[in-house]
LUMKOLVEX-152071 format. One line per field, with one value per residue (C-alpha): residue in one letter; residue number from 1; x, y, z. Coordinates in steps of 0.2 Angstrom, whole numbers. Layout:
type = (A	...)
seq = (NUM	...)
c1 = (X	...)
c2 = (Y	...)
c3 = (Z	...)
***
This chain:
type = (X	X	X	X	X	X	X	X	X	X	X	X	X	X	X	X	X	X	X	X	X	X	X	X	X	X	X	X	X	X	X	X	X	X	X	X	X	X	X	X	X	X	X	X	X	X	X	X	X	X	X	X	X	X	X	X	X	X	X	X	X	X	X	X	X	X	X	X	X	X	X	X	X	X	X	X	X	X	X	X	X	X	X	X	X	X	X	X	X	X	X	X	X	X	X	X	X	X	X	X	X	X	X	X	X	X	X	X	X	X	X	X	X	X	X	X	X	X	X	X	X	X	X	X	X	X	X	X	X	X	X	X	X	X	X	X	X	X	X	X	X	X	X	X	X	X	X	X	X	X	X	X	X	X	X	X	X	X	X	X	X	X	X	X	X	X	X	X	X	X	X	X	X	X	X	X	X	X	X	X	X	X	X	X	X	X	X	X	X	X	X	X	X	X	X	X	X	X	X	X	X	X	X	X	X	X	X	X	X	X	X	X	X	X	X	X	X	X	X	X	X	X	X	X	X	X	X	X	X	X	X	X	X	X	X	X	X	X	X	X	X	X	X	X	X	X	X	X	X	X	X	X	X	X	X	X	X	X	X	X	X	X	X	X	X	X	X	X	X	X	X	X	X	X	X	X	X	X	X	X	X	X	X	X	X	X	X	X	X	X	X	X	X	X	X	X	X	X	X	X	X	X	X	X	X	X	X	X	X	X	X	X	X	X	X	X	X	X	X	X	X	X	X	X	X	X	X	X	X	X	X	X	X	X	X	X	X	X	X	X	X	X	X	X	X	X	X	X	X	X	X	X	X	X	X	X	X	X	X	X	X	X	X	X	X	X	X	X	X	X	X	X	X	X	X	X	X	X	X	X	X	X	X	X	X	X	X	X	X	X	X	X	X	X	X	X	X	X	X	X	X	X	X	X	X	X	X	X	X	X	X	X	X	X	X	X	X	X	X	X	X	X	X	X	X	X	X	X	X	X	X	X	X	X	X	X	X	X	X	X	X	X	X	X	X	X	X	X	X	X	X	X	X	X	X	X	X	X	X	X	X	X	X	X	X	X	X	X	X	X	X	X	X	X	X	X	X	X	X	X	X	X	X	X	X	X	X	X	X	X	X	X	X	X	X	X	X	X	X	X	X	X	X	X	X	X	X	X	X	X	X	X	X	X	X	X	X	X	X	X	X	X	X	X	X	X	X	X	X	X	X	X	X	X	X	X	X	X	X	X	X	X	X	X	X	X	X	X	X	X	X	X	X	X	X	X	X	X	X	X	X	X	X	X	X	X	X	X	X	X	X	X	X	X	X	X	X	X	X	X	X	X	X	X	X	X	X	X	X	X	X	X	X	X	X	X	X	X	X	X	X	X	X	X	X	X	X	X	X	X	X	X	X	X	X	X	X	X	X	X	X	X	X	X	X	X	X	X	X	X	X	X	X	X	X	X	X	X	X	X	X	X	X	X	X	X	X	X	X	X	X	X)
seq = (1	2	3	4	5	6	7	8	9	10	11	12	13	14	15	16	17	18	19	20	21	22	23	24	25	26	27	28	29	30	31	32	33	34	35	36	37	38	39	40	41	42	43	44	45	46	47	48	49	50	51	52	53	54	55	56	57	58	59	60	61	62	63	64	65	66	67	68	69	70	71	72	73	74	75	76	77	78	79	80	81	82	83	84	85	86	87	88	89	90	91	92	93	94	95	96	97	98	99	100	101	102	103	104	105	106	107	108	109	110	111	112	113	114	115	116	117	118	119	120	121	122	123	124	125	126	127	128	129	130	131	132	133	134	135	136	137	138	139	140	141	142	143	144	145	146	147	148	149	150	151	152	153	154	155	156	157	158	159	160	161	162	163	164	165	166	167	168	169	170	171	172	173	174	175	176	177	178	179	180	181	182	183	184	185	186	187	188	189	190	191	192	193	194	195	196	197	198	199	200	201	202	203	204	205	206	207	208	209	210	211	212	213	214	215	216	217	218	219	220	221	222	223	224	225	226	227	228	229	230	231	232	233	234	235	236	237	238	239	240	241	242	243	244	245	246	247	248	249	250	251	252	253	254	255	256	257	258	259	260	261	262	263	264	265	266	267	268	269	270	271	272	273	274	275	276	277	278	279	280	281	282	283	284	285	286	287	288	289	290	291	292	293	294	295	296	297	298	299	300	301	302	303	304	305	306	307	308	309	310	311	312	313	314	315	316	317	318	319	320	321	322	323	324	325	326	327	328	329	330	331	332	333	334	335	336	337	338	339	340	341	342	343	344	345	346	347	348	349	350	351	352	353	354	355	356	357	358	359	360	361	362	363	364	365	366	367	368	369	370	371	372	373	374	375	376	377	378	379	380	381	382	383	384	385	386	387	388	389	390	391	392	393	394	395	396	397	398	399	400	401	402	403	404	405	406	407	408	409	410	411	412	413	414	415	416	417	418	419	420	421	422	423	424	425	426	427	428	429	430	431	432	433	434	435	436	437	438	439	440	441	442	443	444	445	446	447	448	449	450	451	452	453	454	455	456	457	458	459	460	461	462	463	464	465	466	467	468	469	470	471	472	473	474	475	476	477	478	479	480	481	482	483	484	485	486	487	488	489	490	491	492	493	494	495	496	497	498	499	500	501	502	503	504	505	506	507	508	509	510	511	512	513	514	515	516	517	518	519	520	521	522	523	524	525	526	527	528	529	530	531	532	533	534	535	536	537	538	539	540	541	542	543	544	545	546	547	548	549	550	551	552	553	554	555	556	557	558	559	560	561	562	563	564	565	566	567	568	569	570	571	572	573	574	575	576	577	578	579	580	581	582	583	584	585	586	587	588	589	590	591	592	593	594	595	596	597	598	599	600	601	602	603	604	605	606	607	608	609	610	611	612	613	614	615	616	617	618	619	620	621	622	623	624	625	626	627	628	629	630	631	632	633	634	635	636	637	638	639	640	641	642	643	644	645	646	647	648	649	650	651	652)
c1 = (-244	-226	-216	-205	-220	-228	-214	-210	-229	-226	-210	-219	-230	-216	-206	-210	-202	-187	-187	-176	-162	-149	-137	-142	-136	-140	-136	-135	-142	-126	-110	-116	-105	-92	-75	-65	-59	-57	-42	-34	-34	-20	-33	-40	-26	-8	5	6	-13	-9	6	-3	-17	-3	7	-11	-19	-34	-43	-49	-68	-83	-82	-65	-73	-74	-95	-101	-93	-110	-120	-112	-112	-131	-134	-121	-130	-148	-150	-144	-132	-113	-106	-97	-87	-89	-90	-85	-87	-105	-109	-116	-113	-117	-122	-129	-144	-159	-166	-182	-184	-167	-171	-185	-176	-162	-175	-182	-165	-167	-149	-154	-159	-162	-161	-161	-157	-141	-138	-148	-149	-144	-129	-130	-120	-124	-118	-100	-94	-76	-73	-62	-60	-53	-35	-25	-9	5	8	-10	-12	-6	13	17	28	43	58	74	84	95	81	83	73	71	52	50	33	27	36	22	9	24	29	12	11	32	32	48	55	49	58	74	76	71	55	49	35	50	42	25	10	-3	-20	-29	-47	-53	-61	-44	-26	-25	-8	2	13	20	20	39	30	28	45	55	40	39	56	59	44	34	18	12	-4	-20	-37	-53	-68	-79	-72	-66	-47	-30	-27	-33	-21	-35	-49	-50	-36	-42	-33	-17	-18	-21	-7	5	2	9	21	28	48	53	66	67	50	37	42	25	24	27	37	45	32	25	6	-10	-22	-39	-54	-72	-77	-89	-87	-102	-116	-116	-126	-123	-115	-99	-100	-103	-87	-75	-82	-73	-59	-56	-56	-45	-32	-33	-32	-15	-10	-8	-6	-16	-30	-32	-51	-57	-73	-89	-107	-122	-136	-137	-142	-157	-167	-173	-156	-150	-145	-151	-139	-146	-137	-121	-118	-105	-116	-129	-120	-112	-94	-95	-97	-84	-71	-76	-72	-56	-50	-57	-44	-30	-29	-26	-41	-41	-55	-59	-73	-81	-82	-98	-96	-104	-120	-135	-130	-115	-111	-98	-103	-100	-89	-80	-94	-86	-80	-61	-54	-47	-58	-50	-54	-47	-35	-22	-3	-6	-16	-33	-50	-57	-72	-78	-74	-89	-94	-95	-99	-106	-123	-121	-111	-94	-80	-78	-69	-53	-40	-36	-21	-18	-32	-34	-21	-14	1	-2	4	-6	-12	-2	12	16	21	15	-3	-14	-30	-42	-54	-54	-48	-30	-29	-33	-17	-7	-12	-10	6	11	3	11	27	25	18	34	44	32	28	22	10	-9	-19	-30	-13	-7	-23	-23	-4	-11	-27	-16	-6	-18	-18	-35	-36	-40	-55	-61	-74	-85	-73	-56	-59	-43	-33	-19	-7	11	20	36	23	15	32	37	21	26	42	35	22	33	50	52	63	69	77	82	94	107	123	124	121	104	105	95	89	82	74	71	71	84	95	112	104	97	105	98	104	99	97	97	86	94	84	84	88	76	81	87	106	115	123	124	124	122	122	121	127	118	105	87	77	77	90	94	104	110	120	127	123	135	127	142	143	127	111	98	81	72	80	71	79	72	74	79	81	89	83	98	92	74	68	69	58	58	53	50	53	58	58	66	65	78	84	101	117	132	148	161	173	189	200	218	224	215	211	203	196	186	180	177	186	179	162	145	132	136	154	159	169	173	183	189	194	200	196	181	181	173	171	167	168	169	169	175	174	189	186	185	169	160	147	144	148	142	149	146	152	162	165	175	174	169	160	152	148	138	137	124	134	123	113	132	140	155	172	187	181	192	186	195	192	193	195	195	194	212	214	216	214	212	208	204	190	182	165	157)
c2 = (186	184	170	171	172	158	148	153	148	130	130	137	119	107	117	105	95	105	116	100	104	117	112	109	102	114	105	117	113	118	127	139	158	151	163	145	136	120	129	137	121	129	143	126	111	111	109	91	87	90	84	67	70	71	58	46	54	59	72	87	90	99	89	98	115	125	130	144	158	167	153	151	168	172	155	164	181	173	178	172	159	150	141	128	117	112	99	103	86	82	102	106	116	112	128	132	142	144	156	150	165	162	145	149	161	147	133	147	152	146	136	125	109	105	110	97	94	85	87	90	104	94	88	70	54	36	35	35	25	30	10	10	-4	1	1	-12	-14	-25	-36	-43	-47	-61	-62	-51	-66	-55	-60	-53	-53	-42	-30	-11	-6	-15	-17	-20	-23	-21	-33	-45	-32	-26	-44	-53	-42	-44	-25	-27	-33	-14	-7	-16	-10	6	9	18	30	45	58	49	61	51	59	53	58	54	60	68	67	70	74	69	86	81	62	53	42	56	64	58	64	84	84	80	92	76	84	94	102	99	104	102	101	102	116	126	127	121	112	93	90	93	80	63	50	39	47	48	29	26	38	26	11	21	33	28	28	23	10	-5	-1	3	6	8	4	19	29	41	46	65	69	77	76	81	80	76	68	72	58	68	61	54	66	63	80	72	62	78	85	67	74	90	82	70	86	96	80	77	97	96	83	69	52	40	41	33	33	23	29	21	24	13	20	39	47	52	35	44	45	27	16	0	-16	-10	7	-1	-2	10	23	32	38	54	46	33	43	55	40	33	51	51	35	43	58	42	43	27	27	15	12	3	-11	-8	-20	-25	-44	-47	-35	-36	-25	-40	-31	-19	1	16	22	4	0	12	6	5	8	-4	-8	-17	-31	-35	-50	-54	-58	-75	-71	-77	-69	-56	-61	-40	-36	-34	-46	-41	-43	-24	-25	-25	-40	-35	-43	-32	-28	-32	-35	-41	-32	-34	-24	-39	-33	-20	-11	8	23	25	42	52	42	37	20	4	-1	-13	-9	-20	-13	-12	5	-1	-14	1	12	-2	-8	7	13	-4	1	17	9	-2	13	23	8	11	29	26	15	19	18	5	-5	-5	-11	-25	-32	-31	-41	-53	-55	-60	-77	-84	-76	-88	-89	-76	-74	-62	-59	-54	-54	-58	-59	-57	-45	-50	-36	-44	-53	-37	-29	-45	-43	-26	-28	-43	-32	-12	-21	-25	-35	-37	-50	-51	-61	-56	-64	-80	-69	-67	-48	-49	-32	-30	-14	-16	-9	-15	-8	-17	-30	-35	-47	-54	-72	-75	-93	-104	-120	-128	-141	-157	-150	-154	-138	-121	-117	-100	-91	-74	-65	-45	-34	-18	-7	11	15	8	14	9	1	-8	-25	-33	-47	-57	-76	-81	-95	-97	-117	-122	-126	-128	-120	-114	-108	-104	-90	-83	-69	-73	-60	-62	-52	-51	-69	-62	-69	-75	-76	-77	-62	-67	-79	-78	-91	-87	-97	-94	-108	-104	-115	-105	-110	-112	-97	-103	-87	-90	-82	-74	-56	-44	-25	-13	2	16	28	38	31	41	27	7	1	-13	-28	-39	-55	-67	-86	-102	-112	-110	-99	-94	-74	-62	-42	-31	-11	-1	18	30	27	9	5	-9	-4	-17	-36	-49	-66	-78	-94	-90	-103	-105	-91	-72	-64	-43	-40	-20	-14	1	15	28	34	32	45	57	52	37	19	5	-11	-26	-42	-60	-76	-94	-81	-74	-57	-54	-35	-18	-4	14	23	38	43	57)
c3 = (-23	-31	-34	-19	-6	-14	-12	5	11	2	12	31	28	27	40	54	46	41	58	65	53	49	36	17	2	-14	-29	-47	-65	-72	-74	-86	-85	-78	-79	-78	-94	-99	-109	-94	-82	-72	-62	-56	-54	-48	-59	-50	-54	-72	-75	-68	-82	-93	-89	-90	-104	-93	-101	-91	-92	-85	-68	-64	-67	-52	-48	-56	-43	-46	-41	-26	-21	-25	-12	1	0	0	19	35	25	28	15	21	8	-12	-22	-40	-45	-37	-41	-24	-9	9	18	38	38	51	38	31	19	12	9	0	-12	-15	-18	-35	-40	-59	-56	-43	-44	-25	-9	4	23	26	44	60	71	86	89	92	98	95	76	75	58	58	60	76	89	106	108	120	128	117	131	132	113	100	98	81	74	75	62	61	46	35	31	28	44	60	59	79	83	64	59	56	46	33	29	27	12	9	11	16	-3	-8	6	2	-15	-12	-12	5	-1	-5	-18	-19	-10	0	6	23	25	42	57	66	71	87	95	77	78	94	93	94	80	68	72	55	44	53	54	33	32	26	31	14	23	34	34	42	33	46	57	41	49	45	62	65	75	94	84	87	85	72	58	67	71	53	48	59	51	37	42	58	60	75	72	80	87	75	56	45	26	18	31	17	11	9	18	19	33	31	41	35	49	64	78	88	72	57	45	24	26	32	15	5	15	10	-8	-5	2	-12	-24	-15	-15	-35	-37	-27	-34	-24	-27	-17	-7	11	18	34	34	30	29	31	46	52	67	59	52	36	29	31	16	10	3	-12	-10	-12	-29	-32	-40	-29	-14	-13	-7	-19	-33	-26	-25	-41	-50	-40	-50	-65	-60	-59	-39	-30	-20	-4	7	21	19	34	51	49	50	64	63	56	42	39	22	15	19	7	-1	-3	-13	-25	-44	-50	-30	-20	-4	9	21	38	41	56	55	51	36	46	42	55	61	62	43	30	19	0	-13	-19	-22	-41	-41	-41	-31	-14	-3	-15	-5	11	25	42	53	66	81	69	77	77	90	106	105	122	120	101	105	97	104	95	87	75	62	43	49	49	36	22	27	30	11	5	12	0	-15	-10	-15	-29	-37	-34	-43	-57	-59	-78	-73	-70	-54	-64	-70	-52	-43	-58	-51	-34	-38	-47	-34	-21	-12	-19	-35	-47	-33	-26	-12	-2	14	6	-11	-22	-6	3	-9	-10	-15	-22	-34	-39	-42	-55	-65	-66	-73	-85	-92	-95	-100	-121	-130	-149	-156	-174	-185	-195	-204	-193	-179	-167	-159	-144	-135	-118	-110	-91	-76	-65	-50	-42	-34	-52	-63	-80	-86	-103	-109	-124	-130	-146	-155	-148	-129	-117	-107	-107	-104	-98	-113	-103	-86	-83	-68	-72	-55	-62	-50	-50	-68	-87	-94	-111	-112	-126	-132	-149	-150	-164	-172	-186	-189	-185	-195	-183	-190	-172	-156	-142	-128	-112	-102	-83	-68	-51	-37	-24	-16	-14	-30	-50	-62	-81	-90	-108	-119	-140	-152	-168	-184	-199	-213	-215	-215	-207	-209	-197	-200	-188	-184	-188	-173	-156	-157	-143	-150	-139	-146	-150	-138	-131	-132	-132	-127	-134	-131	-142	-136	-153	-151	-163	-153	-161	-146	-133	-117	-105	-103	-89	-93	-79	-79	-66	-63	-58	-41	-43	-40	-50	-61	-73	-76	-91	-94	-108	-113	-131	-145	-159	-168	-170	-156	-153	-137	-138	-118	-117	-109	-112	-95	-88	-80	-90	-86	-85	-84	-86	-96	-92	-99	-91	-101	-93	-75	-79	-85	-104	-103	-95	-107	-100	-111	-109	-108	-116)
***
């Protein structure tokens, strides 16, 4: 008797077993004759995906390999077989097959490890873990704590879930999601393509692509509407009515989930979709789905389970942020249940899971306890999912809905944000600004982890930990450099502690008006006549009237005695002219004044201002020029606030 009947006669005894599935999970040994290269990464990424690597150092490695095509074509011509979708990373397919014969001739094939059920023949309902609570009417539920103020959008019914987290200090400054890529993995978005909510994002062709896992088609718009209430609370642009927190932001919507059952094959097909979002590119991840019990008993997870490395989604999330997605998941609203903890994949390392809270910041009594069952802290975070404002599906207007569902796009749609202020910094270095930022961090617990994220808190850590400063001393003289990101609403003070000063005095205020990225200050603290041996200066900035905070601080130590030079007249030189990049203002004053330099360009427009208090003596002012436009700027000069000077230069 051959192999392959031998094999078949073993598989005939189990098949009472079997006979009650159809859909299968074939795991391979290996990649092993692959036409694919490690050194040819382009036949399998975006230009996107690897320009992410790049930016992140991520190296590419045999997980972002394609599966052997051979393999998967031997499995598909086995017999009576579908492949359905593929996991690079976890090196499986799912397949549909009735064919007992071909299963048998898969289950010999040298390259495969397994072959084993993942889905029931039957279609089911009972299961349904896409974490949804029904939807009500916004004239029966809690007020939203509505507040009006000089804000760029008119929130309207939002209002309350974008300003727990101070989403709306991002959207101030700029940051609305533009040129950032967010994925959605869910169960459906139903009636999104025709939706007034939506309108904004179809009509700036924000919607990047869809597809559906478990049909095999590009439309997800006739599925269920979970995914398009979850892509509200992100994308909604209804102003006025219903604004979300990254409403500028570019989409994909993909399907993996079948609210009929709840099978692993729906976790195999989240696999696929997080591949396929990494491959295009995208930024950040959004999942509300979670994974505990199954239609069928024999599959259903233990506590135990959750540890962030044994099921399929979680190890597809985890490799994911290996890939440097922002991965965001909902915890799960199992609070109240028996099962009372987190489901998979929140249990998931280096994402951020999220927990459900309401306008007010309380707990919701629905969402999962953590932590993971190896310890760590989960879920993360916490966003508003209690009474969360998302679009009723036939209308698009604002209904309310509560589940961890909504509290994981509505964070995300945040983190969107900060991450597009910061675009050099890592998924990794932007959860750790969030965590940080969180209302109990310094103590922790199992119902929202680090807490309530405040945006605007997260964004100044940012700017503390990527902006560098120099100091050095030199001929009486302490050069002070400062690279930062700034924008117009962004001034830096500089101050100064001598010894025997109990505090810190203003020596120096600049705005620069350029738009928002890097930019380099400097300034000249001429110590001539003093002999002080430490001097302590600090680094201040001014957010508009939302906030302040000190940057860094220097102490600098020198042992010399400088000598009061008095000049014997007053003398004011700006040069050169033209300029490339640092325009110098040297001025030579034999009695103190105060200083405010203000540049103008040809149309008139302020672009940047400094003042200092100037002493006795020989001052250097260098302004950095250099990311300015070409063209006529007019320097002029302000001493004791009357006007000492107006020089044209010009800038090359």
């Amino acid at each position: 008797m051959n192999r392959i009947c031998q094999l078949f006669l073993c598989f005939l005894i189990s098949s009472q077993s079997y006979s009650q599935y159809n859909r299968y999970l074939i795991r391979f040994n290996d990649k092993a004759t692959n036409p694919y290269s490690l050194n040819n990464p382009a036949q399998f990424l975006s230009q996107r995906a690897l320009d992410r690597r790049a930016r992140y150092n991520i190296n590419i490695d045999s997980t972002d390999l394609p599966i052997t095509p051979r393999y998967v074509d031997s499995v598909r011509l086995a017999g009576d077989v579908m492949i359905l979708n593929v996991s690079k990373w976890l090196n499986q397919v799912s397949i549909f097959t009735t064919d007992a014969v071909a299963l048998a001739k898969i289950q010999m094939m040298p390259f495969v490890e397994s072959a084993v059920p993942i889905a029931s023949r039957n279609v089911t309902s009972g299961f349904n873990k896409i974490l949804k609570d029904s939807l009500t009417d916004p004239t029966t539920t809690l007020n939203t704590g509505r507040i009006t103020g000089n804000n760029f959008f008119d929130y309207g019914l939002s209002d309350g879930q974008v300003r727990l987290h101070h989403g709306q200090f991002l959207h101030n400054h700029g940051f609305r999601g533009e040129g950032m890529q967010l994925a959605l993995i869910d169960a459906g978005f139903y009636n999104y393509n025709i939706l007034p909510t939506f309108d904004s994002a179809i009509t700036n062709n924000q919607i990047l692509g869809t597809w559906d896992f478990v049909d095999r088609e590009e439309s997800v718009s006739e599925d269920d509407s979970h995914g398009m209430h979850c892509l509200s609370t992100i994308a909604a642009d209804l102003p006025g009515v219903f604004i979300g927190t990254a409403p500028k932001t570019s989409f994909y919507l993909f399907r993996t989930e079948d609210v009929y059952s709840e099978y692993p094959i729906e976790e195999h097909n989240l696999s696929a979709g997080a591949e396929k979002a990494d491959s295009l590119g995208v930024d950040v991840c959004s999942i509300s789905l979670g994974y505990t019990l199954f239609s069928d008993p024999s599959f259903d997870y233990t506590y135990n389970n959750m540890n962030g490395h044994t099921t399929m989604s979680a190890k597809a999330v985890t490799l994911a942020a290996k890939k440097g997605l922002l991965m965001h998941i909902a915890a799960g609203n199992e609070g109240n249940s028996s099962w009372h903890y987190i489901s998979t994949p929140a249990d998931a390392d280096s994402c951020l899971s999220i927990a459900a809270v309401d306008t007010l910041g309380a707990v919701a009594s629905f969402s999962s306890y953590g932590p993971s069952s190896d310890g760590r802290t989960n879920p993360n975070l916490a966003a508003v999912g209690r009474s969360a404002v998302v679009a009723n599906s036939n209308t698009g207007l604002p209904s309310y809905g509560s589940g961890t569902s909504y509290a994981c796009p509505n964070m995300a749609g945040i983190s969107t944000c900060l991450w597009q202020a910061f675009p050099e910094a890592s998924n990794m270095q932007i959860i750790d600004a969030l965590e940080k930022s969180g209302s109990v961090y310094n103590n922790p617990n199992n119902r929202i982890g680090y807490g309530i994220p405040n945006a605007m808190n997260a964004f100044v850590r940012l700017q503390k930990y990527f902006s560098v400063n120099h100091s050095a001393f030199n001929d009486c003289k302490v050069n002070l450099d400062l690279s930062i990101k700034t924008d117009s609403t962004m001034t830096i003070e500089i101050e100064r502690k001598l010894p025997g000063e109990n505090n810190y005095s203003l020596i120096n205020s600049i705005h620069n008006y350029e738009p928002y990225g890097q930019h380099f200050f400097t300034y000249v603290d001429d110590l001539t006549g003093t002999n002080y041996s430490t001097i302590s200066y600090r680094y201040k900035m001014i957010i508009d009237s939302d906030t302040s905070f000190f940057i860094d601080s220097v102490i600098l130590n020198y042992n010399v005695n400088c000598t009061v030079i008095v000049p014997t007249t007053n003398n004011l030189l700006i040069t050169p002219n033209p300029i490339i990049d640092f325009l110098n203002i040297k001025m030579d004053r034999i009695t103190n004044v105060k200083v405010n330099i203000v540049i103008h360009n040809a149309a008139g427009q302020k672009v940047y201002t400094t003042s200092f208090p100037q002493t006795i003596g020989s001052s250097n002012t260098l302004i950095d020029l250099s990311k300015f436009s070409s063209g006529t700027y007019f320097v002029t000069v302000f001493l004791d606030d009357k006007k000492e000077r107006t020089q044209k230069i010009i800038k090359q």
